[in-house]
C-alpha positions as CSV (number, residue, x, y, z in Angstrom):
1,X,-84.1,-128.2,-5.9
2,X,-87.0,-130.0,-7.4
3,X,-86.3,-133.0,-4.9
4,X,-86.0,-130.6,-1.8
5,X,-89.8,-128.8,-2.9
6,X,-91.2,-132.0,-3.2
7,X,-90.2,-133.0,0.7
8,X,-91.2,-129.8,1.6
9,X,-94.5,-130.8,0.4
10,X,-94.7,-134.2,1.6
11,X,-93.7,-133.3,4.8
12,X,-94.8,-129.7,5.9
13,X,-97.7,-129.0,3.6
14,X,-98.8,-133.0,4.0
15,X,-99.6,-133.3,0.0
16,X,-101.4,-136.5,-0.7
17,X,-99.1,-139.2,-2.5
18,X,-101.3,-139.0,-5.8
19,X,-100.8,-134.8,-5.9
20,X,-96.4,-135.3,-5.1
21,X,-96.3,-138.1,-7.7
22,X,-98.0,-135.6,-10.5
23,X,-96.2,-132.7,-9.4
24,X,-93.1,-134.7,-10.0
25,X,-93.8,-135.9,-13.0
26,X,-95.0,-131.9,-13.9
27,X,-91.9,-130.8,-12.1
28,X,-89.5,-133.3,-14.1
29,X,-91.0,-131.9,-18.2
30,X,-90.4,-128.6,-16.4
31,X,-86.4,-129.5,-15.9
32,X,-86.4,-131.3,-19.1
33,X,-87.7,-128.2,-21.3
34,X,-85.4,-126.2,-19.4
35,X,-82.3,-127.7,-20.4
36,X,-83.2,-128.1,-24.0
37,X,-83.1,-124.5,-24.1
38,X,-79.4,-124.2,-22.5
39,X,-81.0,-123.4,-18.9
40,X,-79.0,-125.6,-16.0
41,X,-80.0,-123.9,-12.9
42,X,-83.2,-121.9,-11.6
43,X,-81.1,-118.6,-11.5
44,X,-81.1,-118.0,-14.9
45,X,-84.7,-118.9,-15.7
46,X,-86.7,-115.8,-17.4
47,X,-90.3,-114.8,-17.2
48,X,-89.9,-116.2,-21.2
49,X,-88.8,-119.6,-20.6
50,X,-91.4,-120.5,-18.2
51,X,-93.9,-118.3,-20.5
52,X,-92.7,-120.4,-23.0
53,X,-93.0,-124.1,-21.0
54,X,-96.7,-123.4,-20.5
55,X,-97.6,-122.4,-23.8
56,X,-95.9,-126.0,-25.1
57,X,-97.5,-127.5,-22.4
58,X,-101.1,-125.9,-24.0
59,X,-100.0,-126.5,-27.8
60,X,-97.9,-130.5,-27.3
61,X,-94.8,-131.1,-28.8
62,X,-93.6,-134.0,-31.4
63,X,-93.1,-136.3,-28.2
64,X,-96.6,-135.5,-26.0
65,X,-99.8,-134.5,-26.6
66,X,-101.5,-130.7,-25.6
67,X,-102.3,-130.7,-21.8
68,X,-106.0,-130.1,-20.9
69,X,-106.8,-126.8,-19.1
70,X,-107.2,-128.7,-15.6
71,X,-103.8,-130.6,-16.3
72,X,-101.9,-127.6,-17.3
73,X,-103.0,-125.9,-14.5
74,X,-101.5,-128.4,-12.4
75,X,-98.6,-127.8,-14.2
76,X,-98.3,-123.9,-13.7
77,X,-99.5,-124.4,-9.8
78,X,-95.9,-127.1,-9.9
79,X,-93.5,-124.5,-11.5
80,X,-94.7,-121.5,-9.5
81,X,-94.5,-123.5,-6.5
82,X,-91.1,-124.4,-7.3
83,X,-89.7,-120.7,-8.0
84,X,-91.7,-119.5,-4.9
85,X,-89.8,-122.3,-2.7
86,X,-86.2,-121.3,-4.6
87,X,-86.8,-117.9,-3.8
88,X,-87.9,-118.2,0.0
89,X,-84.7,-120.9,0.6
90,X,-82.8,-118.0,-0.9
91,X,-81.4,-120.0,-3.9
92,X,-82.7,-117.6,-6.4
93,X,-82.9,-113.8,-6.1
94,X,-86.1,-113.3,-8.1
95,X,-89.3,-115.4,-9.0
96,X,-89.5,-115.4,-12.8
97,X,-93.2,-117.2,-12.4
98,X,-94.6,-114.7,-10.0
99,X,-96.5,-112.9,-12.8
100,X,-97.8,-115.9,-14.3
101,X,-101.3,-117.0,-14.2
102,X,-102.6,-120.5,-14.4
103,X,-105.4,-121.5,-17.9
104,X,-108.6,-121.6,-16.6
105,X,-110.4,-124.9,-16.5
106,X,-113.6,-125.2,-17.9
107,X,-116.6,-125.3,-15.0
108,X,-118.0,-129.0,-15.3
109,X,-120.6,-130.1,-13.5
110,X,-120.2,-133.0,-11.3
111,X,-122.5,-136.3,-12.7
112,X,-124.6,-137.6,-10.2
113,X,-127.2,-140.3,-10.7
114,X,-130.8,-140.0,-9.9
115,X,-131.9,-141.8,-6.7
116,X,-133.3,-144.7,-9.0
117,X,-130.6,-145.7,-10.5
118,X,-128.7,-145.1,-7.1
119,X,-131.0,-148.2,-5.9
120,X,-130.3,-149.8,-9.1
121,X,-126.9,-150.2,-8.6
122,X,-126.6,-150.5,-4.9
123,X,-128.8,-154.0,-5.4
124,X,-126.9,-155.5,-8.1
125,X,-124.1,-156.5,-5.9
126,X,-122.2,-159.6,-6.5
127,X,-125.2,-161.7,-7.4
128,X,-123.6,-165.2,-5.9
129,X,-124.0,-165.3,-2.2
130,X,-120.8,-165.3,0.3
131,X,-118.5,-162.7,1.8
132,X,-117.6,-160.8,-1.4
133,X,-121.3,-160.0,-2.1
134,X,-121.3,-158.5,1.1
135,X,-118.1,-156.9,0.8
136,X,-119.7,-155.5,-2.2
137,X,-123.0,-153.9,-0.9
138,X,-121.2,-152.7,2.1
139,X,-118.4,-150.9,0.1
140,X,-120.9,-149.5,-2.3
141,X,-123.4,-148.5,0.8
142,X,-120.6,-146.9,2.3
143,X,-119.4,-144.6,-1.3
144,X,-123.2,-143.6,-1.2
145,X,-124.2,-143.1,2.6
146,X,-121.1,-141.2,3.7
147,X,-119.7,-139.6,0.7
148,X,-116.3,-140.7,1.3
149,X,-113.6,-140.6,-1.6
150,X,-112.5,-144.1,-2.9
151,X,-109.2,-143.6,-1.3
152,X,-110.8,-142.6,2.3
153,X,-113.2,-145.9,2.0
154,X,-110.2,-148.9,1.0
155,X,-107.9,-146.5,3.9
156,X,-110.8,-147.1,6.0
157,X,-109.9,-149.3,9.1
158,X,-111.9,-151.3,11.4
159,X,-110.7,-149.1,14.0
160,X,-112.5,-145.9,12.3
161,X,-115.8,-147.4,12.7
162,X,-118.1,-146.9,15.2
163,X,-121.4,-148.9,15.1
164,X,-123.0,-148.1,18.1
165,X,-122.9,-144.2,17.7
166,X,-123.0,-144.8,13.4
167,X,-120.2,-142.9,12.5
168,X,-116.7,-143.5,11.0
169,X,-114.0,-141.1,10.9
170,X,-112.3,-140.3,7.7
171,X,-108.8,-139.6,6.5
172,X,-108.8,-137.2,3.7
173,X,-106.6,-134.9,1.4
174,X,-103.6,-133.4,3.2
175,X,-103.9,-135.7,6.3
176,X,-107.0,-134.1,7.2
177,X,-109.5,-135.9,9.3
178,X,-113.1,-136.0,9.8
179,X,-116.2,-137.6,11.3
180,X,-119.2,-138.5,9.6
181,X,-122.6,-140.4,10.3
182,X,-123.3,-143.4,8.1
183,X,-126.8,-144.2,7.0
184,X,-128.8,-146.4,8.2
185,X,-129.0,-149.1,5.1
186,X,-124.8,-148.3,4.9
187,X,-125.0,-149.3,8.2
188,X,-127.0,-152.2,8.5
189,X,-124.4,-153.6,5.0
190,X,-121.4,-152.9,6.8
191,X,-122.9,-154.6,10.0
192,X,-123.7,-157.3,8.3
193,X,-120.3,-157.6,6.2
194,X,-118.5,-156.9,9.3
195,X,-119.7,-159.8,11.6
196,X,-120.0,-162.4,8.5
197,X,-118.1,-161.4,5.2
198,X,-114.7,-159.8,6.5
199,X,-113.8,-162.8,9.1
200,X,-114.1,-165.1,6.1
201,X,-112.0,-162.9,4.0
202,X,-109.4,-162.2,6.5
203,X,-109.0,-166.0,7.1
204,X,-107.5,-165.8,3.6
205,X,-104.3,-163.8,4.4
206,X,-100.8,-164.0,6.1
207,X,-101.0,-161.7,8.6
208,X,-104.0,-159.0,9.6
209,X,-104.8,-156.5,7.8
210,X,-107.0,-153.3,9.7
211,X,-108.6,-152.3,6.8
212,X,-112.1,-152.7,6.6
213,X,-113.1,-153.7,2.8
214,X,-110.6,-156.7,2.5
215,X,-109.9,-158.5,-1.3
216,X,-110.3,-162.3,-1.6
217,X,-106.4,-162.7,-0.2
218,X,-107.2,-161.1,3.2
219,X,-105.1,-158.1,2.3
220,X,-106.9,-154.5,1.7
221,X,-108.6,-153.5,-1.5
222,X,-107.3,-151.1,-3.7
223,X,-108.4,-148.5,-5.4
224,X,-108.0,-150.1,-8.8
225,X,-109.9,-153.4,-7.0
226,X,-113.0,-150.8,-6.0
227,X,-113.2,-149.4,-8.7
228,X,-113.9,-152.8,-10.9
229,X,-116.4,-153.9,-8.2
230,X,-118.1,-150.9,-9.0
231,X,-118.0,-151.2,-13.0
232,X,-119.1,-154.3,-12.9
233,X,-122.0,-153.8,-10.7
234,X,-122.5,-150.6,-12.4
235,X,-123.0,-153.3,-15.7
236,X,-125.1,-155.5,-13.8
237,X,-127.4,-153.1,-13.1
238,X,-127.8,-152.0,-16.6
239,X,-126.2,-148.8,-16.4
240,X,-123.3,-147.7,-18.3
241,X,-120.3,-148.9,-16.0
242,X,-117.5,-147.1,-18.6
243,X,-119.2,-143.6,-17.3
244,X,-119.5,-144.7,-13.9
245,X,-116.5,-143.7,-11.0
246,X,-116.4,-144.0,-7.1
247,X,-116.8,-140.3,-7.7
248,X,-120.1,-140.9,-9.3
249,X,-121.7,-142.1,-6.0
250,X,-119.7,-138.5,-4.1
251,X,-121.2,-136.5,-6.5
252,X,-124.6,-138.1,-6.0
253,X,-124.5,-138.1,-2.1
254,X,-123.4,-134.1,-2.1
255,X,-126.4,-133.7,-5.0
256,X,-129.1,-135.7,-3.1
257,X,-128.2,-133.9,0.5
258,X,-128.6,-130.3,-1.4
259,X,-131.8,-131.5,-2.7
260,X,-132.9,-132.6,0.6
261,X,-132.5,-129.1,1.9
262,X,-129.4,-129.3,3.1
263,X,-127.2,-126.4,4.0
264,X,-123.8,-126.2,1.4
265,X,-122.0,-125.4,4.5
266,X,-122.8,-129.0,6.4
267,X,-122.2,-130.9,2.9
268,X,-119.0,-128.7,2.8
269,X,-118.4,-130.4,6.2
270,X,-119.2,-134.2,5.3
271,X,-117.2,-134.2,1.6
272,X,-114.3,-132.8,3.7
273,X,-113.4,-130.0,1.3
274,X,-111.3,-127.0,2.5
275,X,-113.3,-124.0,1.0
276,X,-117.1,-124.0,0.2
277,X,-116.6,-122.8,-3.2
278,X,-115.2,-126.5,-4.2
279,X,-118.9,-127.5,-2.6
280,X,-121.1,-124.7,-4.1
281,X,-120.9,-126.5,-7.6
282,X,-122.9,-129.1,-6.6
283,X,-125.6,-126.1,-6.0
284,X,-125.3,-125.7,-10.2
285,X,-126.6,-129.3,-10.5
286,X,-129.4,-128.5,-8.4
287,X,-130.3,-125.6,-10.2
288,X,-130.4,-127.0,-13.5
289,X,-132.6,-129.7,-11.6
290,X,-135.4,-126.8,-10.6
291,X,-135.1,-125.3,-14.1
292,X,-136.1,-128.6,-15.2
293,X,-138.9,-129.4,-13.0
294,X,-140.2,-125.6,-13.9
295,X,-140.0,-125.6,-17.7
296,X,-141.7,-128.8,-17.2
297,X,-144.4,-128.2,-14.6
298,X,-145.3,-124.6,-14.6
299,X,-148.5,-123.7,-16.8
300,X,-146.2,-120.3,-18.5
301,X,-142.7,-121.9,-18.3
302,X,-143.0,-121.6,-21.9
């Protein structure tokens, strides 16, 4: 059953790979804390066991730690899924996890870097000239002028871009698409890297690859590979590369925009999330900003 939810979520709800790999791995503690308690098929699950999973999942057992808030919520979202499936396939009768409610992750607020050390980082690429330095800049241009997910920007193909109308069209969560302008210092990197870094790189490999940020083999960067360049440039710049993720520069894009004036609803658009409450948080960080700048600046702030 497990194995038929998860195709049902590959293939009809479009789950990313990342999302079906952690639901399975959710999915599969789920089956294991089942039969340790005698329980062999989804019919005879009770409100209790599954009552009882999550609060193991909260408290850790001899053989794994306490899930987080955000990872056991995961968790519940897997097991309710699964009973909700069973039930609608008319394998089970009743959904013992109907009732049951999900912890509630603490709100954090997204870090985002101040527009200096934004120009900081993006001009402490790869400090010896050739194709990987611009690789580099263009990649970390890119994170920063379109506010694409590391994922989206290694998926990226040659293809997606469009220089003459500076745009590029994203593939996101759930197989979503979407287009987005790229600005005009991400453009004039990728430009650059395009016409004399990536022909150089792709020289490298066996066969062509489309993607558009290529690794010194001529095959496609990874995530893993993206990440690195952006520790280490992170380092070079003197900022703390450990705290620093491909996310860092999302974050910072969304932040800036909402700064700028921009409406929530248009950076709901260009970070490709599915509800503008996912985007409003970003309108926390601002807010804290303006406190800031008040308690700072006003004559009575204080």
């Amino acid at each position: 059953m497990i194995g038929a939810y998860l195709d049902h979520l590959a293939v009809e709800r479009g789950l990313a790979g990342n999302t079906l790999s952690a639901y399975r791995q959710d999915l599969h503690r789920y089956a294991e804390a089942l039969a340790l308690a005698g329980v062999t098929s989804l019919r005879e699950v009770a409100a209790t066991d599954v009552a009882d999973h999550l609060a193991r999942l909260r408290a850790g057992d001899t053989d794994r730690p306490a899930l987080r808030a955000s990872s056991a919520a995961r968790a519940v979202s897997a097991v309710r899924g699964l009973h909700r499936f069973a039930l609608d396939e008319g394998h089970t009768a009743i959904d013992p996890a109907a009732d049951l409610r999900p912890p509630t992750p603490a709100r954090r607020l997204p870090k985002a870097l101040d527009l200096t050390d934004v120009e900081r980082l993006l001009g402490a690429a790869d400090p010896e000239p050739g194709p990987r330095r611009l690789r580099d800049t263009a990649l970390l241009e890119f994170l920063y002028g379109t506010g694409a997910r590391i994922s989206e920007a290694v998926g990226c193909a040659v293809d997606d871009v469009d220089i003459d109308a500076e745009t590029v069209l994203l593939h996101g969560k759930g197989g979503k698409s979407r287009l987005v302008p790229i600005g005009g210092y991400a453009l004039a990197a990728l430009g650059t890297y395009l016409a004399d870094g990536r022909p150089v790189l792709a020289r490298a490999g066996r066969r062509p690859s489309p993607a558009v940020f290529l690794n010194a083999r001529g095959g496609g960067l990874t995530r893993q590979s993206a990440w690195l360049i952006l520790r280490q440039t992170a380092e070079r710049a003197g900022l703390d590369g450990e705290a620093i993720s491909p996310h860092t520069l999302r974050h910072s894009f969304a932040t800036h925009l909402l700064d700028g004036g921009a409406d929530v609803r248009v950076v709901q658009e260009l970070l490709g999330h599915a509800s503008v409450t996912t985007t409003q948080i970003y309108t926390l960080v601002t807010v804290d900003r303006l406190r800031e700048v008040y308690a700072l600046s006003h004559p009575r702030a204080r």
